[in-house]
N, C-alpha and C positions, 0 to 999 in steps of 0.2 A: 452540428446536428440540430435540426429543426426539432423545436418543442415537442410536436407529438410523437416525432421517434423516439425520444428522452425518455418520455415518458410508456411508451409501449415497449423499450426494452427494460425499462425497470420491473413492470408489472409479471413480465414474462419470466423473470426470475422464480426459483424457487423458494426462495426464502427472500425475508429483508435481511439488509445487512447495515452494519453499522453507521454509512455514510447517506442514506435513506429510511422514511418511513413514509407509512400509507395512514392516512383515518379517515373517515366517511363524511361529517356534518359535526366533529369537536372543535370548542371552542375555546382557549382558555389562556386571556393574553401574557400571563407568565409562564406556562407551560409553552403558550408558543416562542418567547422569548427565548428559555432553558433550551429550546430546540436548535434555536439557532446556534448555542455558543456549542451545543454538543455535537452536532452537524457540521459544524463550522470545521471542529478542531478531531471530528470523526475523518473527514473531509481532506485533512491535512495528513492524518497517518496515515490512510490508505491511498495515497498518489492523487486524488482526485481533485477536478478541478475547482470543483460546485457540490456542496452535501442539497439535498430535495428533500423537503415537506410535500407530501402532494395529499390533499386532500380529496375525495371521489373514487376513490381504491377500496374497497371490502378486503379487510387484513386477510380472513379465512383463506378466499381460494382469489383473491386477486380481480376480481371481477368490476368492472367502473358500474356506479352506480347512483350520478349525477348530482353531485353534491350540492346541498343548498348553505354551503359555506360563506360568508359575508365578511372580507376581510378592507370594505369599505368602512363598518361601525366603529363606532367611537368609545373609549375607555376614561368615564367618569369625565365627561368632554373632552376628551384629547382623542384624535385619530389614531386609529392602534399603528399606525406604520409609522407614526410620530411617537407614540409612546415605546415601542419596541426601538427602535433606530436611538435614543433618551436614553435608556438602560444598558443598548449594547456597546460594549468599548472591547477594541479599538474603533473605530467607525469603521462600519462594513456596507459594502453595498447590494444587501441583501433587496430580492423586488417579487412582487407577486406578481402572477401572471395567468391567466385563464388561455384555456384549449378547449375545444370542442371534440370529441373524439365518439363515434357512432351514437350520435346523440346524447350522450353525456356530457356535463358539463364538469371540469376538472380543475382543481385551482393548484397554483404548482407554488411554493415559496424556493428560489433560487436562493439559495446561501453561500459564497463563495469562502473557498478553503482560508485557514487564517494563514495569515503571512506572518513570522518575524516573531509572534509573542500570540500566545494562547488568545478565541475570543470566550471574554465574559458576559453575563448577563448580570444585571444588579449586584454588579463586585463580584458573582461567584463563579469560577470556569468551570465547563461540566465536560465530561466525555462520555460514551458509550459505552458499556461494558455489554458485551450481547446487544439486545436489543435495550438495555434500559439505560437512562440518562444517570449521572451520578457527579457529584463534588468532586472531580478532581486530587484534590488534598487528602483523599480518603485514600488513595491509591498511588504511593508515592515511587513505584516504579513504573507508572503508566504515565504519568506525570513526567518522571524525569527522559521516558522514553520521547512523550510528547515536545518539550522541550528539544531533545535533539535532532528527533526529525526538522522543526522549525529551522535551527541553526544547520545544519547540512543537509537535508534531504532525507527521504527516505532511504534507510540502510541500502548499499551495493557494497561489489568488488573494491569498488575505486575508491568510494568516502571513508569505508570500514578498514579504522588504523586497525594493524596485526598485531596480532598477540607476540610475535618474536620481533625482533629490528635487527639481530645479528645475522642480518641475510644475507648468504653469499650465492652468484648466480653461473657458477664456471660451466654445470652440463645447460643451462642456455644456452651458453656461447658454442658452447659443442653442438647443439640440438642444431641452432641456426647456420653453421658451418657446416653440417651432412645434408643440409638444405641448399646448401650457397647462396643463401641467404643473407646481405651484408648486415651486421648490425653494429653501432659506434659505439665503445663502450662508455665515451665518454656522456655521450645524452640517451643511453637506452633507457635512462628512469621514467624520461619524462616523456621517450618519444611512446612509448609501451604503454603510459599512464599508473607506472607501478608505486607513485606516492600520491598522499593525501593533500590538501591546500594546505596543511603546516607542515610541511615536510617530511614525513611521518611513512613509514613503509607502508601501505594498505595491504589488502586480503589479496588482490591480484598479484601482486610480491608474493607473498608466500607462497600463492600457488605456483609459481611461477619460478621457485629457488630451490636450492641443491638438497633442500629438507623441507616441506609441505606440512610436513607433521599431520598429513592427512592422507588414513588409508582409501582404499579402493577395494571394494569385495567384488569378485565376480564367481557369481555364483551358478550352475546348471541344476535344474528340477527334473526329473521325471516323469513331465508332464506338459502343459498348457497352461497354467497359473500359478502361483506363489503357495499355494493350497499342494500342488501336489510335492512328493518326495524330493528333497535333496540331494543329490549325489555328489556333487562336486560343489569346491569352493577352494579358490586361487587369489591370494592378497595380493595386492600392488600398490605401489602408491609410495607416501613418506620419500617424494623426490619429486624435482621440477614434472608438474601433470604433464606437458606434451610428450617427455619422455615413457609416463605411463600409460598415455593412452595408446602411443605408438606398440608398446608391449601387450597390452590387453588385445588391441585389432590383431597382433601377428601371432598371438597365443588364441584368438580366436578362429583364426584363418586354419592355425595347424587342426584342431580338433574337429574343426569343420561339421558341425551341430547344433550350434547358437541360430 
């Protein structure tokens, strides 16, 4: 996506969010720095590929407003993209870059997601908590969450080891045989993707096994929204989902109202 669409679907946003921010004409090359490691690693938990500094955005209502930001100046003689690049570790290939957008002039700092291990700025790694930058360390389940996005990803089906591993999968084998459906029992873990890279049963297992341990409400309102009255409410679930979903469609199909 071309820079100024980047940046005009940011702006369009209703809020800022963690893995962006906007400011007008601030300057402040350790806060600009702190940005990066929080962007960085903001960047990394929310899937994204690039966290953005843009400066020439009006926070209030989003509005560009031509920023006379100068991220060519120098810090105590050092080039600030030399002094910034200096302090940040791991080495990132962060770059600044200008757009012109309806006569405004915009300056963008691309910060690319951290790979592998949190980034820091001057030894300290920051994150986002809302919109505010923050020490890491201060936040030791945000921390250790951040860490494992790194090492797998961000949470799924597939990466998230299950809480049970004594899974047994017999109405699969039933589900897929009223299907004729062939499936081997001998490689259906892997061909299905029902474990982890350590071998480990994942969430798609569970859902997927003779006990889910996970209900299903279906519920009917007397009405148009979750606001109106309740009437009805039918549990399902706590068993391989295909076979519940097949029960929820054919128990919707009977009462014929949903």
């Amino acid at each position: 996506m071309a820079l100024a669409e980047i940046i005009k679907n940011l702006i369009s946003r209703t809020d800022e969010e963690e893995w962006f921010e906007f400011k007008e004409n601030w300057y402040e090359p350790d806060g600009i720095g702190e940005y990066i490691s929080a962007l960085s690693n903001a960047a990394a938990e929310n899937g994204e590929e690039f966290g953005y500094l843009i400066w020439g955005v009006r926070n209030s209502d989003h509005a560009l407003i031509n920023t006379s930001f100068n991220f060519n100046r120098d810090v105590k003689n050092e080039p600030l993209q030399h002094y910034l690049a200096r302090k940040v570790k791991p080495d990132l290939n962060f770059r600044f870059k200008e757009e012109e957008i309806n006569g405004n002039r915009v300056v963008v700092l691309m910060i690319p997601a951290a790979r592998k291990i949190p980034t820091e700025f001057d030894k300290v790694r920051y994150i986002r908590i809302g919109l505010s930058k923050e020490d890491v360390r201060k936040f030791p389940d945000r921390e250790a969450y951040l860490f494992s996005v790194l090492r797998n990803g961000i949470p799924t089906i597939e990466n998230m080891e299950s809480e049970y591993q004594d899974l047994t999968f017999d109405k699969l084998f039933m589900y897929y045989a009223t299907k004729k459906v062939p499936i081997n029992r001998k490689t259906f873990k892997k061909n299905l993707g029902l474990l982890t890279e350590n071998g480990k049963y994942n969430l798609m297992a569970q859902l997927l096994s003779d006990n889910s341990h996970i209900s299903i409400r279906f519920l009917i309102f007397n009405g148009t929204t979750k606001a109106s009255k309740m009437y009805l409410v039918r549990e399902f679930g706590n068993e391989c989902l295909l076979i519940s979903l097949d029960k929820i469609l054919e128990y919707g199909e009977v009462l014929n109202e949903p």
